[in-house]
VMD Tcl script that builds the backbone (N, CA, C; Angstrom):
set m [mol new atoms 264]
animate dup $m
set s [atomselect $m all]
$s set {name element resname resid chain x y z} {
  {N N UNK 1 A 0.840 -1.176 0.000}
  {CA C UNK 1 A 0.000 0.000 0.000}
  {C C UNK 1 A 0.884 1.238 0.000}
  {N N UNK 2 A 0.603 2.359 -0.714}
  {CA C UNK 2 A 1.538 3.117 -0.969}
  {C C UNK 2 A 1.033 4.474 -0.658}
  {N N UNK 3 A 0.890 5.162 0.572}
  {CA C UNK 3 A 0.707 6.232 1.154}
  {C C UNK 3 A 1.223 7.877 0.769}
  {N N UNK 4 A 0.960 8.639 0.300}
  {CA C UNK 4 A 0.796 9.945 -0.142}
  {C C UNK 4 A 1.360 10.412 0.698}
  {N N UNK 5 A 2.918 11.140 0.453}
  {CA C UNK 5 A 3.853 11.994 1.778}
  {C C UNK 5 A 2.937 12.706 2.629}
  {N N UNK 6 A 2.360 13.748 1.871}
  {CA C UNK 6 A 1.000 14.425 2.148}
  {C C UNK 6 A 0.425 14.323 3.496}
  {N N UNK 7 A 0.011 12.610 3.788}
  {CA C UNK 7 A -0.590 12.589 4.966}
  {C C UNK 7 A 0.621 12.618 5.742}
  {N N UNK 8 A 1.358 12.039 5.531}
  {CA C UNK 8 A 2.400 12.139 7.103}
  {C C UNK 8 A 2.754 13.673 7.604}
  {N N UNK 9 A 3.192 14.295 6.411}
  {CA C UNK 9 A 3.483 15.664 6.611}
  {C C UNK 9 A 1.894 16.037 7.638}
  {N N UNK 10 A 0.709 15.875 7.177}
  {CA C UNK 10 A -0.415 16.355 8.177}
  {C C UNK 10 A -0.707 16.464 9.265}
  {N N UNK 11 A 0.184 14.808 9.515}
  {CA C UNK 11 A -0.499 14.268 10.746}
  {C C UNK 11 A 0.603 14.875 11.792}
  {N N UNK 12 A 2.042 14.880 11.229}
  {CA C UNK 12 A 2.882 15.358 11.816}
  {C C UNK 12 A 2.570 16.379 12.503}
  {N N UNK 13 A 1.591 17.554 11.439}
  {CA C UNK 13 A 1.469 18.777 11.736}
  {C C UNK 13 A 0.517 18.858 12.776}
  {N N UNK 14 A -0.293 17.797 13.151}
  {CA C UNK 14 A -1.874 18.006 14.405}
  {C C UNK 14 A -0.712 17.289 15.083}
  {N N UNK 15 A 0.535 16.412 15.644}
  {CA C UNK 15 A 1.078 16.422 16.785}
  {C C UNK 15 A 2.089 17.628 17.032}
  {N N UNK 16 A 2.155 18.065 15.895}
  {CA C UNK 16 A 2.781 19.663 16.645}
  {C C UNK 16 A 1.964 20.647 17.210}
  {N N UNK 17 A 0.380 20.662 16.433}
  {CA C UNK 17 A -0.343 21.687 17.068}
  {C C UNK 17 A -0.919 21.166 18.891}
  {N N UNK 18 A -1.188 19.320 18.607}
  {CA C UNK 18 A -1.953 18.880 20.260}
  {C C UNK 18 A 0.187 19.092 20.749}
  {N N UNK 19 A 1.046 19.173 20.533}
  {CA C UNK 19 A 2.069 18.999 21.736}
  {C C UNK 19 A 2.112 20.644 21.942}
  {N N UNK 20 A 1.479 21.722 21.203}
  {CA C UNK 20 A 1.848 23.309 21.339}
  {C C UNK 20 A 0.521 23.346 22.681}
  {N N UNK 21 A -0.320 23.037 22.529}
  {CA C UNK 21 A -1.505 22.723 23.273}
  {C C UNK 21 A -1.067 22.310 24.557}
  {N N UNK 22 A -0.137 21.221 24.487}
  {CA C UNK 22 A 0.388 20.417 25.766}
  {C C UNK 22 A 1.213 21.519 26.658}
  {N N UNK 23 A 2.102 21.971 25.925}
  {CA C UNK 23 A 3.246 22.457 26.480}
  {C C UNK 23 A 2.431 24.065 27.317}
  {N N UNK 24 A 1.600 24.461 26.347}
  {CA C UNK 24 A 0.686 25.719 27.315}
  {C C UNK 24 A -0.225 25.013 28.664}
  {N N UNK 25 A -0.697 23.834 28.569}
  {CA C UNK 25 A -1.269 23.507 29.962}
  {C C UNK 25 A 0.197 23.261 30.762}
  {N N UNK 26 A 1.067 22.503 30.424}
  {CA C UNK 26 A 2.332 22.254 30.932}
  {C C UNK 26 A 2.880 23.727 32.332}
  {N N UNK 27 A 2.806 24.579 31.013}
  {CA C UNK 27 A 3.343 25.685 31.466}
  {C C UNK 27 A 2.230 26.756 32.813}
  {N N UNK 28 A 1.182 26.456 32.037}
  {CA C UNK 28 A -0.180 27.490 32.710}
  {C C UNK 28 A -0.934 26.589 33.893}
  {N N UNK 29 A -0.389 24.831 34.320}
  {CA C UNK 29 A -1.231 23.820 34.740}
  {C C UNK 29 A -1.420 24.642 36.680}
  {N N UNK 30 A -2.890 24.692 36.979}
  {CA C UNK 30 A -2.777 25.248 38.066}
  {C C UNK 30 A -2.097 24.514 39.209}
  {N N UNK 31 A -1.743 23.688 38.644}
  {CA C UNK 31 A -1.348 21.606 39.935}
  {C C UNK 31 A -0.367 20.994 39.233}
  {N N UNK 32 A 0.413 21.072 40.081}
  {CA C UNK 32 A 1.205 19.752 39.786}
  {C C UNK 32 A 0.893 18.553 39.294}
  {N N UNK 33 A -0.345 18.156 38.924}
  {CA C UNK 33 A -1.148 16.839 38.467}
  {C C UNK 33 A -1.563 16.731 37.182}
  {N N UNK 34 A -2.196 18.243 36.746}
  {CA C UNK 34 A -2.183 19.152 35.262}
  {C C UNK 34 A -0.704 19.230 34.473}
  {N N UNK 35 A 0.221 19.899 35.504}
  {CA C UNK 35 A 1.900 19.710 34.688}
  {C C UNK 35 A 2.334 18.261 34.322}
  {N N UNK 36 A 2.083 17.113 35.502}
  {CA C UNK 36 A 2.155 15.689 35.054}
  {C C UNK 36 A 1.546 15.322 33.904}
  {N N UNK 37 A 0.587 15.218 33.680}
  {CA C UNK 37 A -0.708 14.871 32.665}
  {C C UNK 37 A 0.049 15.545 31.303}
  {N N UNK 38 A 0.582 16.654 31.474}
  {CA C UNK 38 A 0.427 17.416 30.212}
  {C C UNK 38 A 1.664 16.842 29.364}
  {N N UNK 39 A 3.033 16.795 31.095}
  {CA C UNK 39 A 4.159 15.741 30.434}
  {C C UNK 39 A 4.167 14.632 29.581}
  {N N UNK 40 A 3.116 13.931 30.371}
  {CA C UNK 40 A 2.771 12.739 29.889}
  {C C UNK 40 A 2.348 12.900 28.475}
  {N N UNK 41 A 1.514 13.619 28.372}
  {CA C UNK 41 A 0.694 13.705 27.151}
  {C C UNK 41 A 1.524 13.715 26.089}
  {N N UNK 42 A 2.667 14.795 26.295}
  {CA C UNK 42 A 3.581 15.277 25.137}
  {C C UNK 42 A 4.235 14.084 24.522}
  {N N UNK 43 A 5.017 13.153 26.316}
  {CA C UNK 43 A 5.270 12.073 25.881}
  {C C UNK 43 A 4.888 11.044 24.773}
  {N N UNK 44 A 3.438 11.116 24.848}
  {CA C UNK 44 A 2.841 10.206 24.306}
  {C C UNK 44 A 2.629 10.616 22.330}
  {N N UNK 45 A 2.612 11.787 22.605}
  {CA C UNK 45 A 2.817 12.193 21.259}
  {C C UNK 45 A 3.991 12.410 20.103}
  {N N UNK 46 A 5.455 11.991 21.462}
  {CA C UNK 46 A 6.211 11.727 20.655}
  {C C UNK 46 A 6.869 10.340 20.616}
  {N N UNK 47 A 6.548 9.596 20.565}
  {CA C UNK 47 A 6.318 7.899 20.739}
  {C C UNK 47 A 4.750 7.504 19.446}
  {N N UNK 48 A 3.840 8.269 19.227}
  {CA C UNK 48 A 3.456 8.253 17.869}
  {C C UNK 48 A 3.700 8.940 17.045}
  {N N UNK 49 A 4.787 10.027 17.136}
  {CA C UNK 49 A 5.177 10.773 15.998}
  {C C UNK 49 A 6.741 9.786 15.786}
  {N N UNK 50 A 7.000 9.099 16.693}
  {CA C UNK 50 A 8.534 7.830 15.895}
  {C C UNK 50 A 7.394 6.973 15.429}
  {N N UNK 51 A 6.461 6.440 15.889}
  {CA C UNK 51 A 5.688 5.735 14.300}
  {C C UNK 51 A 5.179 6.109 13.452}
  {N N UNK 52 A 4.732 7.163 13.774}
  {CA C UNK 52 A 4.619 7.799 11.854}
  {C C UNK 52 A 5.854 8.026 11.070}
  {N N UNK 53 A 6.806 8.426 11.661}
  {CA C UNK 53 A 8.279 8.345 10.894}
  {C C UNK 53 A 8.834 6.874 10.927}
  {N N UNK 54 A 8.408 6.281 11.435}
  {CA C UNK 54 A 8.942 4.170 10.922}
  {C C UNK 54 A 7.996 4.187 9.338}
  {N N UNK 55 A 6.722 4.517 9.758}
  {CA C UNK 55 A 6.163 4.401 8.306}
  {C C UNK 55 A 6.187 4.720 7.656}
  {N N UNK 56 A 6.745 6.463 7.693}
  {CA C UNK 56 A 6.965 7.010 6.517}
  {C C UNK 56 A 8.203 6.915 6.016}
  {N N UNK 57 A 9.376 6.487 6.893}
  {CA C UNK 57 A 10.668 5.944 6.177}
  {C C UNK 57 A 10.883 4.512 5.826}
  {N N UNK 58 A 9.719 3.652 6.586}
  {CA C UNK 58 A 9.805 2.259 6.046}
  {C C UNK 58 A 10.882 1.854 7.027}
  {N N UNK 59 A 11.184 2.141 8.077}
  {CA C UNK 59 A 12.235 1.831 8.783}
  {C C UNK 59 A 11.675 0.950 10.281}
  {N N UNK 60 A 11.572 0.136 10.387}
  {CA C UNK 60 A 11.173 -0.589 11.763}
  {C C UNK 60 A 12.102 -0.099 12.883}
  {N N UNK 61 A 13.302 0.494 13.049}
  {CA C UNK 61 A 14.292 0.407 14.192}
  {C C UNK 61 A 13.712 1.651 14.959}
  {N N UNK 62 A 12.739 2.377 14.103}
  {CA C UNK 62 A 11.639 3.270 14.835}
  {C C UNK 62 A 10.882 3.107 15.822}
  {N N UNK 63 A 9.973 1.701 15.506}
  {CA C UNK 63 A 9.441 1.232 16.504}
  {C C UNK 63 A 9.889 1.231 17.527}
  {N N UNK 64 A 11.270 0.236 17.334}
  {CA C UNK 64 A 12.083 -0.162 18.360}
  {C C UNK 64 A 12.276 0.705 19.450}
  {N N UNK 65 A 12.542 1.926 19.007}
  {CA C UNK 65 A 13.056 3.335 19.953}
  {C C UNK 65 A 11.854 3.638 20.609}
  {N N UNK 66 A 10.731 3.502 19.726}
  {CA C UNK 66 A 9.468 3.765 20.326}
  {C C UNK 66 A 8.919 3.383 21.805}
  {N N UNK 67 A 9.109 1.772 21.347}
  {CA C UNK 67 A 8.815 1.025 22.605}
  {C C UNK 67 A 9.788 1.373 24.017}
  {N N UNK 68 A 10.775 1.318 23.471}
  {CA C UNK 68 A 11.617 1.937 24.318}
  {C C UNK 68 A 11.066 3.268 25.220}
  {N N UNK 69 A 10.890 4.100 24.898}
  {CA C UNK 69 A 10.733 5.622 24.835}
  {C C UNK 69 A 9.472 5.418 25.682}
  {N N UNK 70 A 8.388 4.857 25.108}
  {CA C UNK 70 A 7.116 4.862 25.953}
  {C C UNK 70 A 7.727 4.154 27.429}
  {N N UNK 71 A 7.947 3.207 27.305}
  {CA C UNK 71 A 8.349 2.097 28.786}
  {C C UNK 71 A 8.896 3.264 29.652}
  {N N UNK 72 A 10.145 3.907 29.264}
  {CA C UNK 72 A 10.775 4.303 29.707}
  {C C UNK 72 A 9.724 6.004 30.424}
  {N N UNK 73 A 8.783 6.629 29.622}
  {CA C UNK 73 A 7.781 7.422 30.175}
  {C C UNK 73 A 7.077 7.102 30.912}
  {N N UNK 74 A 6.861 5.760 30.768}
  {CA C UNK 74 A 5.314 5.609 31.690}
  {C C UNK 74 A 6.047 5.332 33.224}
  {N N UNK 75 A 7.687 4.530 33.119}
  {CA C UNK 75 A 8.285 4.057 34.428}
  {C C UNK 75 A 8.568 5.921 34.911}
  {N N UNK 76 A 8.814 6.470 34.485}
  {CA C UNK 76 A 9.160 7.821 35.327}
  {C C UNK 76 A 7.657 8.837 35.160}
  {N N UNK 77 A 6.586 8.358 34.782}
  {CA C UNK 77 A 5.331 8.984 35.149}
  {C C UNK 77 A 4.863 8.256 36.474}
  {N N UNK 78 A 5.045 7.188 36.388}
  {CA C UNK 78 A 4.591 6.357 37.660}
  {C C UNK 78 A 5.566 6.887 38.916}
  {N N UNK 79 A 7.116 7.042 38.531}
  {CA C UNK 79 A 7.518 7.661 39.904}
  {C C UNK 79 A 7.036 8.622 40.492}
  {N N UNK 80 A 6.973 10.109 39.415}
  {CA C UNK 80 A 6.725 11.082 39.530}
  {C C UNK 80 A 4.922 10.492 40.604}
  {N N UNK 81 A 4.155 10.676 39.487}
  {CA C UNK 81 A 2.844 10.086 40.465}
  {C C UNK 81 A 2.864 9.432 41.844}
  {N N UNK 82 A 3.904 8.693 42.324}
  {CA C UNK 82 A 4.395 8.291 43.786}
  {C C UNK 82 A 4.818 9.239 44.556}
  {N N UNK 83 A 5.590 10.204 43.843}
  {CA C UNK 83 A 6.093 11.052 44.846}
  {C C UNK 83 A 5.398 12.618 44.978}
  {N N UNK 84 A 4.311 12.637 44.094}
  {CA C UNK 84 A 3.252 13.254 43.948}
  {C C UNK 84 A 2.231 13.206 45.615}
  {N N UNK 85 A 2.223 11.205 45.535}
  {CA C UNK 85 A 1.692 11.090 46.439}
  {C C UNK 85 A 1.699 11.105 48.065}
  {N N UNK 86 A 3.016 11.078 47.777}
  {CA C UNK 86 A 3.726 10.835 48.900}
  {C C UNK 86 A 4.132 9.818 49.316}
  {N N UNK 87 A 4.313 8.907 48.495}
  {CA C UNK 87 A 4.609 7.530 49.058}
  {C C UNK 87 A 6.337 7.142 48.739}
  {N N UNK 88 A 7.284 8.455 48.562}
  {CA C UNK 88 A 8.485 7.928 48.751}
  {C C UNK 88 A 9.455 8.205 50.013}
}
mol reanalyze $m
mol bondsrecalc $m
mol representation Tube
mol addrep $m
């Protein structure tokens, strides 16, 4: 199946506009829980912006970094959230 640059360039462009989005709650979040969330969020948007670039270069070692990258967010969202709570 042979995909039109077009869309990647698009889609690229709505995770730059939701991470410009992120980074203003980030910055403006009234809580420390809002600044977490928003981290997270960004996180998460750049862990599907390395798979849209595996697909649009045809390159799997994208993924790879991907998986990586998420594991590695969600283990230091979960700290953060502990010590949020108080449980360190």
């Amino acid at each position: 199946m042979i995909v039109d640059p077009i869309t990647f360039f698009i889609v690229a462009a709505c995770f730059l506009l939701f991470a410009i989005f992120s980074m203003v709650r980030l910055g403006l979040g009234p809580t420390a829980g809002d600044r977490i969330v928003a981290l997270d969020t960004i996180n998460t948007l750049v862990v599907a912006g390395m798979v849209v670039l595996a697909a649009a270069y045809n390159e799997v070692i994208f993924v790879d970094i991907a998986i990586i990258y998420a594991l590695l967010s969600f283990v230091g969202t979960l700290y953060v959230a502990r010590y949020l709570e108080g449980g360190l």
